[in-house]
LOLOTOR-584987 format. One record per residue: residue number from 0; x negated, z negated, y negated of N, C-alpha, C in turn. Coordinates in steps of 0.02 Angstrom, whole numbers, plus 50000, padded with zeros to 5 digits. Atoms other than C-alpha are relative to their C-alpha. Example, Ala and Ser with C-alpha at 12.3 -4.5 7.8 and 13.67 -1.06 7.14 Angstrom:
2
0:49955:50000:50059:49385:49610:50225:49955:50000:49940
1:50042:50003:50059:49316:49643:50053:50039:49963:49945
//
This chain:
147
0:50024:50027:50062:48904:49567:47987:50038:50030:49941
1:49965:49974:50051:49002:49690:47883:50085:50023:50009
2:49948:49968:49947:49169:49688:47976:50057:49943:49921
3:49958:50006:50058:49236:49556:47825:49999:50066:49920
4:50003:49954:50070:49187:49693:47691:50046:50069:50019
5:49954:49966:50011:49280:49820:47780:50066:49992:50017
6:49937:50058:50011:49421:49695:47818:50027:50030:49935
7:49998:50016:50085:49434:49694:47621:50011:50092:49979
8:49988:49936:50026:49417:49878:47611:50073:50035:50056
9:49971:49983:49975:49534:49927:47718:50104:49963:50011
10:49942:50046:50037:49671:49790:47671:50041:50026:49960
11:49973:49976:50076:49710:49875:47505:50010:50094:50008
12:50003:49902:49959:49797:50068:47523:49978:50027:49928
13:50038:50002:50051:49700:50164:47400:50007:50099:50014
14:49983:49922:49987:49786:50344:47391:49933:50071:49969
15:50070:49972:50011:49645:50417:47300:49921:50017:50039
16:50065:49989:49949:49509:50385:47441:50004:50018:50069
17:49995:49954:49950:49491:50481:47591:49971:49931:50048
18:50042:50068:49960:49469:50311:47717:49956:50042:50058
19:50057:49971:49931:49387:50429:47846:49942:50027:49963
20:50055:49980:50049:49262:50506:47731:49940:49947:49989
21:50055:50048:50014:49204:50336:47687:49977:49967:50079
22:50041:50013:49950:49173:50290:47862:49954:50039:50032
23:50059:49942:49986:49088:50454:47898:49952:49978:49979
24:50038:50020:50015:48984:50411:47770:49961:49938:50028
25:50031:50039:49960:48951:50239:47840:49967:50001:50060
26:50045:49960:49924:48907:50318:48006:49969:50019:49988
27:50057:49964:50011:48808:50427:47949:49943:49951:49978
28:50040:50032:50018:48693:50305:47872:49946:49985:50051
29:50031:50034:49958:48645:50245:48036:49946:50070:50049
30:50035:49941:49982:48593:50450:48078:49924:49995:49958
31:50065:49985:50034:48466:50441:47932:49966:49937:49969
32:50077:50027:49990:48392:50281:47980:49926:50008:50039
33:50068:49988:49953:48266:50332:48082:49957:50053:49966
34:50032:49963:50042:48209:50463:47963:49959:49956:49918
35:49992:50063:50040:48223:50315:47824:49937:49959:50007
36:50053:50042:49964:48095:50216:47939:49925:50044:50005
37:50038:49956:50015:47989:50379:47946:49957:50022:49938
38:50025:49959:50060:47965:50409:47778:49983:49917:49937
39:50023:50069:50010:47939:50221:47747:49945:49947:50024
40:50055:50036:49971:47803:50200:47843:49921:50004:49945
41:50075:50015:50040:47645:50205:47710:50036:49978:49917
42:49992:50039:50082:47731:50142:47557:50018:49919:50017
43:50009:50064:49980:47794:49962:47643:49975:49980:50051
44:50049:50044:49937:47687:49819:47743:50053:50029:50057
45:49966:50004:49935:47729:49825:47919:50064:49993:50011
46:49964:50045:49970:47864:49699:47951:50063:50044:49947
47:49974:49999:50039:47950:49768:47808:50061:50055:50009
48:49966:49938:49982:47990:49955:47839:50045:49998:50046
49:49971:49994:49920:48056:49915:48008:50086:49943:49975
50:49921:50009:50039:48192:49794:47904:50039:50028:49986
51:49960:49947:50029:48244:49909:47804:50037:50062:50062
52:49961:49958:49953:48280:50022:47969:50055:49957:50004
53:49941:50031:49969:48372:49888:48043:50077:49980:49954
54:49928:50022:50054:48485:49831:47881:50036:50091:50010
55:49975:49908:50023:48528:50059:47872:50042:49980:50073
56:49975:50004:49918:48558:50025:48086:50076:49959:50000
57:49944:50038:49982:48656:49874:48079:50055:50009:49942
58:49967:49995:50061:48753:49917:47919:50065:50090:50023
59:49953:49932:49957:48816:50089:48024:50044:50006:50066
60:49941:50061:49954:48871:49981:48177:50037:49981:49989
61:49965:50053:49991:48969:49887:48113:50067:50026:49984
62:49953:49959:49982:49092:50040:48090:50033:49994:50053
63:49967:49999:49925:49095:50085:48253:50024:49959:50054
64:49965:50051:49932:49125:49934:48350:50053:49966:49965
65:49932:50031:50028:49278:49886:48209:50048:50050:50016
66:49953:49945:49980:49353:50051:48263:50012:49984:50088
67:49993:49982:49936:49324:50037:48436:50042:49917:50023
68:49983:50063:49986:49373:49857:48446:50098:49995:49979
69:49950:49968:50013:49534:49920:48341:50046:50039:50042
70:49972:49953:49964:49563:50059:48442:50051:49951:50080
71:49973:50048:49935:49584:49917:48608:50062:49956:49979
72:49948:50020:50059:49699:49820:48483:50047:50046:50021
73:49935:49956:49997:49823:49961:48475:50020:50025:50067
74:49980:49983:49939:49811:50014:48634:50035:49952:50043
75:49966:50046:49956:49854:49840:48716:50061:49987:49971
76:49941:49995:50037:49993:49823:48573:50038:50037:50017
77:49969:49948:50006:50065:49966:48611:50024:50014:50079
78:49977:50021:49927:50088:49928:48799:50052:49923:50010
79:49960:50060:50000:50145:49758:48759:50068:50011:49970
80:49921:49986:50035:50303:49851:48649:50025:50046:50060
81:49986:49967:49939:50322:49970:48794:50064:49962:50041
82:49968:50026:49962:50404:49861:48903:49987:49908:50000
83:49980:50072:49996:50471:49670:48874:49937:49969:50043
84:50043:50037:49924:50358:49549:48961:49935:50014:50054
85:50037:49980:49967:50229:49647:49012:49936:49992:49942
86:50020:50003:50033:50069:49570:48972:49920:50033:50038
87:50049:49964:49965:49916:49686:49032:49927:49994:49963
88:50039:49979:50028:49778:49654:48903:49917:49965:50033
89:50044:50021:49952:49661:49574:49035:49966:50087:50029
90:50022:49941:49958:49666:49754:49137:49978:50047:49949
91:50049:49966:50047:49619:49850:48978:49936:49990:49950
92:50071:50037:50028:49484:49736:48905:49952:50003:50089
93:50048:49975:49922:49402:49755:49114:50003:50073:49980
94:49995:49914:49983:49438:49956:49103:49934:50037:49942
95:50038:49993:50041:49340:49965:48939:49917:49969:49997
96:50069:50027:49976:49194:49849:48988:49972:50038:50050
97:50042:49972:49915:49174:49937:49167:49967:50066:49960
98:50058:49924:50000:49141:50113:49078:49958:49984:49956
99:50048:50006:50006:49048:50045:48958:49937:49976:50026
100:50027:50017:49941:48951:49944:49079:49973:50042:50035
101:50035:49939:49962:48908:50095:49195:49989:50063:49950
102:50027:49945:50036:48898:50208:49056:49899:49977:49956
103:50055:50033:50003:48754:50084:49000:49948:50000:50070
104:50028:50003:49948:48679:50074:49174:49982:50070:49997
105:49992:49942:49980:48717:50262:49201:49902:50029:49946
106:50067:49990:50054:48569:50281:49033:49949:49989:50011
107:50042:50046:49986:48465:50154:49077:49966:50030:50067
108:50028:50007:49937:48433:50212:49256:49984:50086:49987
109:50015:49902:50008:48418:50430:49193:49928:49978:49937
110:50074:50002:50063:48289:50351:49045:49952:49998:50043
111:50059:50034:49960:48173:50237:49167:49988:50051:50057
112:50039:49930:49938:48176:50404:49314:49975:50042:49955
113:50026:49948:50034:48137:50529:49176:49940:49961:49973
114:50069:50027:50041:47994:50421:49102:49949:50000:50074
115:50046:49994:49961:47930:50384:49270:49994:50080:50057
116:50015:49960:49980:47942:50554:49332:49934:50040:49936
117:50054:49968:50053:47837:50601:49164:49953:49980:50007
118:50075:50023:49969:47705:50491:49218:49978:49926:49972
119:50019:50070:50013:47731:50325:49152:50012:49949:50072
120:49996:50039:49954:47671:50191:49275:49982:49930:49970
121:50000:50084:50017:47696:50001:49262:49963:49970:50041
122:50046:50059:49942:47578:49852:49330:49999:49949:49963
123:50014:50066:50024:47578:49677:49314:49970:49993:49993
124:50079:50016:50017:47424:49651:49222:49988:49924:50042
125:50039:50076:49963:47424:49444:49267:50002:50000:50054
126:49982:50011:49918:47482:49465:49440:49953:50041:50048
127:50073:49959:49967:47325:49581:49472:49950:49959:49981
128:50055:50052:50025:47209:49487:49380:49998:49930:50021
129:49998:50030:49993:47271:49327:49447:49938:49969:50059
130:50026:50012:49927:47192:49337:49630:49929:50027:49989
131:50045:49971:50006:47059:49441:49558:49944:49952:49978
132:50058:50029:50012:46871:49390:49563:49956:50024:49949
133:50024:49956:50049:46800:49522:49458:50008:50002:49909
134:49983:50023:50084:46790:49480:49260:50010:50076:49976
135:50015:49891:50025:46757:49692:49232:50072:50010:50007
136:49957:49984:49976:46920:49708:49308:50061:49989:49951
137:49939:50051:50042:47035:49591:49186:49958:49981:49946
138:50041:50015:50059:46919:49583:49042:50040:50043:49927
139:49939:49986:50053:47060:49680:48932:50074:49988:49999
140:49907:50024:50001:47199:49599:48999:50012:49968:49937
141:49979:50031:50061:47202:49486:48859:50009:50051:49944
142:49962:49960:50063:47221:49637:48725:50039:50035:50022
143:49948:49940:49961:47356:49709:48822:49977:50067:50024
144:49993:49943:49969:47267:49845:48914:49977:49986:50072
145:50005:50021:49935:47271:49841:49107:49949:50048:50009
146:50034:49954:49962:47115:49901:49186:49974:49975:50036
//
């Protein structure tokens, strides 16, 4: 969403400004949303506060994946001057997906064992209640609590 604004900033050389500084800064932004969202919770409605996280969130993204997207850029460029004719940017757009890919999995599967070793347990509320005869049983399914 903000990848034309730093297009635009980054277009123009601007000896006076430290270009890493200002992306620090932009990164950082996305550190002290969640504090942002914290300290926004009793002055705006609901729906509201949780905006304002996400504009701080997605406004600090949109750094990092123009760098990192950059970074693949130069790297396949820079293989393609290497050597005539050699066009490889298939095998480094796969090399970059796979670790992210299992580095995503790798998270995902150490979150969901550490939660359920802490003691969170899941149940299909409808798929118990379905077969069930008992109204006592499924009488809070409907406000989302399984008992």
């Amino acid at each position: 969403m903000l990848l034309p604004v730093w297009t635009i900033f980054f277009r123009k050389r601007r000896p006076e400004v430290n270009q890493n500084k200002v992306c620090a800064g932009a990164l950082s932004v996305g550190l002290a949303a969640p504090l942002l969202l914290w300290s926004l919770r009793g002055w705006l409605p609901t729906p509201w506060d949780f905006m304002v996280y996400f504009v701080f969130v997605a406004g600090s993204f949109t750094g990092q994946t123009y760098w990192r997207s950059m970074a693949l850029c130069w790297i396949v460029d820079e293989d393609c001057h290497a050597k005539e004719g050699r066009r490889r940017e298939a095998v480094f757009v796969g090399c970059v997906s796979l670790a992210s890919s299992v580095g995503r999995a790798a998270a995902a599967g150490v979150l969901l064992n550490a939660l359920s070793a802490s003691g969170l347990e899941v149940s299909n509320c409808a798929e118990l209640c379905r077969d069930s005869n008992e109204q006592g049983l499924c009488r809070n399914w409907a406000a989302g609590v399984c008992t």
